[in-house]
VEXTILUM-848313 format. One record per residue (C-alpha): residue in one letter; chain; residue number from 1; x, y, z. Coordinates in steps of 0.001 Angstrom, whole numbers, plus 500000, padded with zeros to 6 digits. Each point is the difference from the previous one (the first is absolute). Example, Ala and Ser with C-alpha at 12.3 -4.5 7.8 and 13.67 -1.06 7.14 Angstrom:
2
<dodren resn="A" chain="A" resi="1" x="512300" y="495500" z="507800"/>
<dodren resn="S" chain="A" resi="2" x="501370" y="503440" z="499340"/>
This chain:
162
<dodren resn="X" chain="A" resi="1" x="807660" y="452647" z="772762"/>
<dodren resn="X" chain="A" resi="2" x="503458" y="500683" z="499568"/>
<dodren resn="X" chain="A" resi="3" x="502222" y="502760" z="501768"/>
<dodren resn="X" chain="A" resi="4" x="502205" y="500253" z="497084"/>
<dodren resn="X" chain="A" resi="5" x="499005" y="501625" z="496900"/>
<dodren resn="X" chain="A" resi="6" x="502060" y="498751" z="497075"/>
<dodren resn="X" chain="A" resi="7" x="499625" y="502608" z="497017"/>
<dodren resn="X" chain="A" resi="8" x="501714" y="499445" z="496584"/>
<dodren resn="X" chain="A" resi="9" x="502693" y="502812" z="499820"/>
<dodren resn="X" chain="A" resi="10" x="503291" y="498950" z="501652"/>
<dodren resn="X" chain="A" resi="11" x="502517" y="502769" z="500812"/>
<dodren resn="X" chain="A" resi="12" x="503882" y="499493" z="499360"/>
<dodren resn="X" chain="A" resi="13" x="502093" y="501175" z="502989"/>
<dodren resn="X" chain="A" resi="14" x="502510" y="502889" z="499364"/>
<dodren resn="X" chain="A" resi="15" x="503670" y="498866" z="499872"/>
<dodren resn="X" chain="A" resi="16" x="501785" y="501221" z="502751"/>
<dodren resn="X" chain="A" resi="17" x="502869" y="502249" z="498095"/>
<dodren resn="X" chain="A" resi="18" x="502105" y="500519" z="503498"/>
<dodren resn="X" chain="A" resi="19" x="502266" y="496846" z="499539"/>
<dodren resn="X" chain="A" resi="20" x="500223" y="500469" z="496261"/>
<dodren resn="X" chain="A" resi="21" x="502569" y="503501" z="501071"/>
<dodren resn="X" chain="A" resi="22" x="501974" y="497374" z="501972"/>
<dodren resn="X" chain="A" resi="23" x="500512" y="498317" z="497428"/>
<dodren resn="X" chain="A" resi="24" x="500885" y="502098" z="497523"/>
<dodren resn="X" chain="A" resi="25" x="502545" y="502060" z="502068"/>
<dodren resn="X" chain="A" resi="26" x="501207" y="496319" z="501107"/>
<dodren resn="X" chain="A" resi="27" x="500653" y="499318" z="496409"/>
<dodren resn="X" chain="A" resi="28" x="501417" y="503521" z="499231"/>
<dodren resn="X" chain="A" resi="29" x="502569" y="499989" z="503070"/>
<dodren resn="X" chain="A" resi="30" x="501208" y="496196" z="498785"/>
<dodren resn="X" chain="A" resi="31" x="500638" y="500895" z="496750"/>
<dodren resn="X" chain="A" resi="32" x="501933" y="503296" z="501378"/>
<dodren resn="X" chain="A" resi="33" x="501929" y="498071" z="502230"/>
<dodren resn="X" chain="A" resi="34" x="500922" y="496936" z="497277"/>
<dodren resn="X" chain="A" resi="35" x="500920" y="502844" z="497418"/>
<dodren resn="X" chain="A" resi="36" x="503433" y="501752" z="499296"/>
<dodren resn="X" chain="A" resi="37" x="500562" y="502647" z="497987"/>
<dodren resn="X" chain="A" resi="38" x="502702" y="500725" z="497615"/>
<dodren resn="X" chain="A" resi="39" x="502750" y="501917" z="501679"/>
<dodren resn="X" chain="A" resi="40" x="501689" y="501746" z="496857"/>
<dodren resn="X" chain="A" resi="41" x="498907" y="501334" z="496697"/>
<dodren resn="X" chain="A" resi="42" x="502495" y="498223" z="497242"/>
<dodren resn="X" chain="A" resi="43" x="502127" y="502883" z="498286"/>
<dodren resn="X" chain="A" resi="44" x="502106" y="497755" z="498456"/>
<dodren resn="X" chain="A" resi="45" x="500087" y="497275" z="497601"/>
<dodren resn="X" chain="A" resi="46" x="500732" y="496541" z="501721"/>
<dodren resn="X" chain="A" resi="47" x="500278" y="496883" z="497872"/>
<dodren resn="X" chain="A" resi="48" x="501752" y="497687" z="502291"/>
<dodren resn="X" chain="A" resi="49" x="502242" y="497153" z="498746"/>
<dodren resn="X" chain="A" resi="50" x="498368" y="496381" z="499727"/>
<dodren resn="X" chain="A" resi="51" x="501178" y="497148" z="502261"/>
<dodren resn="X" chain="A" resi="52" x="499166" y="496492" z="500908"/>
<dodren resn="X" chain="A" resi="53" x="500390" y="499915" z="503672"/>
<dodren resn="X" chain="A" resi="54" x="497629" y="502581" z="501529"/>
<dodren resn="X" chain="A" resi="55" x="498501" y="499941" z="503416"/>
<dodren resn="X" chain="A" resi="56" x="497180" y="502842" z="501763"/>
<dodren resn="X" chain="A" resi="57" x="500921" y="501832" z="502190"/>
<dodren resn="X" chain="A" resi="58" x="497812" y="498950" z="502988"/>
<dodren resn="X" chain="A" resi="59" x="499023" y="503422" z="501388"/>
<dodren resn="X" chain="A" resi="60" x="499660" y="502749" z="497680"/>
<dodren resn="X" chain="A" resi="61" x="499837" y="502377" z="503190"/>
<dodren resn="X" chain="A" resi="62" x="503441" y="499410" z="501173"/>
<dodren resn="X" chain="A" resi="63" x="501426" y="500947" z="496240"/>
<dodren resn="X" chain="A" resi="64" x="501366" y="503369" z="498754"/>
<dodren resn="X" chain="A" resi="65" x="500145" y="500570" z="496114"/>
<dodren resn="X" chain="A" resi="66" x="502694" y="501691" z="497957"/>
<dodren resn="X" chain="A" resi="67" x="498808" y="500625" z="496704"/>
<dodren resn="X" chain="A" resi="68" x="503379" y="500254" z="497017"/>
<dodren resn="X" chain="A" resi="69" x="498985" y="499775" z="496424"/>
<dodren resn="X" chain="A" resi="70" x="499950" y="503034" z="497664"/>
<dodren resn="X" chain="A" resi="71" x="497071" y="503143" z="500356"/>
<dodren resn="X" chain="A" resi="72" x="496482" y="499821" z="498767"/>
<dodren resn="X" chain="A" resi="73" x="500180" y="503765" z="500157"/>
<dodren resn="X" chain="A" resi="74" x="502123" y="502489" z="498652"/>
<dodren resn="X" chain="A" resi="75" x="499743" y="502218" z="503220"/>
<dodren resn="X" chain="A" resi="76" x="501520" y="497440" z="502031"/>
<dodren resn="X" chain="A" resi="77" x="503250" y="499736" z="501830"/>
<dodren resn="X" chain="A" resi="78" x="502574" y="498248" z="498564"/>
<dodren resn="X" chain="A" resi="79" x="503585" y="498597" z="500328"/>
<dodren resn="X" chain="A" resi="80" x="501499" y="500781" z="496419"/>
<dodren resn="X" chain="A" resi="81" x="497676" y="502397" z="498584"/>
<dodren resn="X" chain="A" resi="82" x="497405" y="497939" z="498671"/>
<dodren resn="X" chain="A" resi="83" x="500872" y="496445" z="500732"/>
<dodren resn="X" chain="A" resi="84" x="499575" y="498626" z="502991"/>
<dodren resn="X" chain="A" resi="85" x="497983" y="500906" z="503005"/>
<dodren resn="X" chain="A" resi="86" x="499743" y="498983" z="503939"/>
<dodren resn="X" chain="A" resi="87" x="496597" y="499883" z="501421"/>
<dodren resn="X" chain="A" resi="88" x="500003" y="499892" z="503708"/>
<dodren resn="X" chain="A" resi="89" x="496621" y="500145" z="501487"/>
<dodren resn="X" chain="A" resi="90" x="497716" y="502695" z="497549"/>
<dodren resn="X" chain="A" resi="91" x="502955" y="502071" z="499254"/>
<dodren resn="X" chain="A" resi="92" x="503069" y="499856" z="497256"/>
<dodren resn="X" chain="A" resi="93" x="503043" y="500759" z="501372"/>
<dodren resn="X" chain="A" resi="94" x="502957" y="502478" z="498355"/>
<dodren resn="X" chain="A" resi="95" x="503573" y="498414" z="498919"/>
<dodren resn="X" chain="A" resi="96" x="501854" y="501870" z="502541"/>
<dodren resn="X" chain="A" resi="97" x="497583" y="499398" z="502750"/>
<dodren resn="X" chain="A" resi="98" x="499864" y="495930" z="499480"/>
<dodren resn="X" chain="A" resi="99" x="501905" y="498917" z="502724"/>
<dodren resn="X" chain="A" resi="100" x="498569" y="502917" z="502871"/>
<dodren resn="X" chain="A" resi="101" x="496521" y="498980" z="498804"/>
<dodren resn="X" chain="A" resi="102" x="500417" y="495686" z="500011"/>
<dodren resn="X" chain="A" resi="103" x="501423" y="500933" z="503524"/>
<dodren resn="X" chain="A" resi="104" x="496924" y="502106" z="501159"/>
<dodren resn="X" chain="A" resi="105" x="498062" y="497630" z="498468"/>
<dodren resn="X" chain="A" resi="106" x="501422" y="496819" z="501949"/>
<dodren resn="X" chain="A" resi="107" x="499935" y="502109" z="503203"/>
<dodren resn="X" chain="A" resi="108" x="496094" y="500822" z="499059"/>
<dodren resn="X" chain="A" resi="109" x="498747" y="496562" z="499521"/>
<dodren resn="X" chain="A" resi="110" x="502088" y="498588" z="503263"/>
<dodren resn="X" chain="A" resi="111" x="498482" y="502467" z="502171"/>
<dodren resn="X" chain="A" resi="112" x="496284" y="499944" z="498469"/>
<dodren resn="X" chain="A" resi="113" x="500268" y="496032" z="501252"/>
<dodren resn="X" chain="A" resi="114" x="499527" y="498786" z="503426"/>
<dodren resn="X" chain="A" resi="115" x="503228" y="498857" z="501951"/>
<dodren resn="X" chain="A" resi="116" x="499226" y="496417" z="498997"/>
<dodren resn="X" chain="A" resi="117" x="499461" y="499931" z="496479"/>
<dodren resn="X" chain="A" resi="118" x="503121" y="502851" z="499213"/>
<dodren resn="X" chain="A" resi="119" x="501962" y="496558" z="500110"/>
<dodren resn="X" chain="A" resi="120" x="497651" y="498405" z="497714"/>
<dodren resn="X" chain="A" resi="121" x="499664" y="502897" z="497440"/>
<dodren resn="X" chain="A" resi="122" x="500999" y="498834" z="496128"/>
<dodren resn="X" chain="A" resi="123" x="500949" y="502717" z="497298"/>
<dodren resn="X" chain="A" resi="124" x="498878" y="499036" z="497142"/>
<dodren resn="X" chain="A" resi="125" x="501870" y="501317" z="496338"/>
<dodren resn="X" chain="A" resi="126" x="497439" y="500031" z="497180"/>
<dodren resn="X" chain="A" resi="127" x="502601" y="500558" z="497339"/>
<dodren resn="X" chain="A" resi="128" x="499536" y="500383" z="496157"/>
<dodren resn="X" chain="A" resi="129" x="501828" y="497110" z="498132"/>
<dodren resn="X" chain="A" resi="130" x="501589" y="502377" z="497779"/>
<dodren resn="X" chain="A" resi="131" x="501974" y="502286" z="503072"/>
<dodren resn="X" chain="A" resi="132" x="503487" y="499710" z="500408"/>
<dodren resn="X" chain="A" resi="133" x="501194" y="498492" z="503582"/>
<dodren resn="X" chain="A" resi="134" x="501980" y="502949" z="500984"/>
<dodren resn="X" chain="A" resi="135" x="496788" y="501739" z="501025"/>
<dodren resn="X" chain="A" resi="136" x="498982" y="496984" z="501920"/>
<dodren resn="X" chain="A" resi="137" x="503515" y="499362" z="501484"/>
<dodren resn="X" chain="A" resi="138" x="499340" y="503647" z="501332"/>
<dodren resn="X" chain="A" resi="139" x="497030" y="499024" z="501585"/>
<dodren resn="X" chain="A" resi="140" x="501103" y="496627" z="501443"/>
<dodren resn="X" chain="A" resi="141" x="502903" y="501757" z="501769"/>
<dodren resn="X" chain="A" resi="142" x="498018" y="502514" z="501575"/>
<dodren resn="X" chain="A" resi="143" x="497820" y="497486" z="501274"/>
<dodren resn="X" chain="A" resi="144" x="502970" y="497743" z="501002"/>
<dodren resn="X" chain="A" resi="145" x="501340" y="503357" z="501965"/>
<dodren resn="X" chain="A" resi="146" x="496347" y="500622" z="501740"/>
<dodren resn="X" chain="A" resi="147" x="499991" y="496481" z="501359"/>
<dodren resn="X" chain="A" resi="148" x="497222" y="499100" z="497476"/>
<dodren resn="X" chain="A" resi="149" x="501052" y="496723" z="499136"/>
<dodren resn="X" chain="A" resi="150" x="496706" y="498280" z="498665"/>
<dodren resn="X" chain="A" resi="151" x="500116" y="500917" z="496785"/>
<dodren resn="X" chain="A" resi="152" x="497413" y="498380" z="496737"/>
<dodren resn="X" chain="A" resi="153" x="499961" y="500119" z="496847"/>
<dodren resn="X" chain="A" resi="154" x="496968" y="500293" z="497877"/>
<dodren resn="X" chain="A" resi="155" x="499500" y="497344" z="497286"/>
<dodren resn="X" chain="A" resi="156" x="497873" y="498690" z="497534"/>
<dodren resn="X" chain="A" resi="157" x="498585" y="496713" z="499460"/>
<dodren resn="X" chain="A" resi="158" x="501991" y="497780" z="497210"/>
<dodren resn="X" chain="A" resi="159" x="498063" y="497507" z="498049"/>
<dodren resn="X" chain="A" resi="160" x="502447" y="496853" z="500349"/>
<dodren resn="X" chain="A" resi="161" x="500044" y="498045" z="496458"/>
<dodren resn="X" chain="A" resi="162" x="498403" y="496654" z="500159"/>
């Protein structure tokens, strides 16, 4: 005579669903952490010029764009009515107010960095192939004045001939 009665029907244990929360909320901070969002809405057109020699920028945080190229929109600020337009951050910035506003803009990013990396901090021109330098020799000068003397420039990939 046995103790143990053996009967046919075998019952699954329930999966423990505490750990699978963990997990999931493990996953979800990670990919919040490992993701950056896109700082500025484009309002103009940018279609950089193509070069051969192109390097990355290493960290993307330590970069601040200015956007030239001419507006997607109509309602936008421009330099000469309609042609070209400054982005800086989300905003488009008046003719007569380029120079103020590049300046407030430099001062912005410095202080929104810690002390160590306002040394470090690259402004980056995104400009349209088609503008005219004098816009950008605007730009660079204010910069140059502001002690914001890492400057970029944008460029596309050219396919070398073989």
């Amino acid at each position: 005579m046995s103790r143990f009665k053996k009967t046919g029907e075998k019952e699954t244990p329930e999966l423990n669903m505490g750990s699978m929360s963990d997990i999931i909320f493990m996953f979800l901070f990670f990919f919040m952490v490992i993701t950056t969002m896109r700082e500025a809405t484009l309002k103009v057109h940018f279609n950089p010029p193509k070069a051969t020699e192109i390097q990355k920028l290493e960290k993307k945080s330590l970069v601040a764009n200015i956007y030239v190229g001419a507006p997607i929109s109509k309602n936008e600020n421009t330099l000469p009515p309609g042609e070209v337009s400054v982005q800086l951050n989300d905003q488009t910035i008046k003719a007569e107010e380029l120079v103020a506003d590049v300046r407030d803009f430099i001062g912005t990013e410095k202080e929104s960095r810690d002390a160590i990396d306002r040394d470090k901090l690259t402004f980056s021109l995104k400009v349209d192939k088609e503008v005219q330098m004098r816009y950008v020799n605007t730009i660079k000068q204010e910069l140059r004045k502001n002690n914001a003397l890492k400057i970029n420039y944008a460029a596309g990939k050219r396919e070398t001939a073989k």
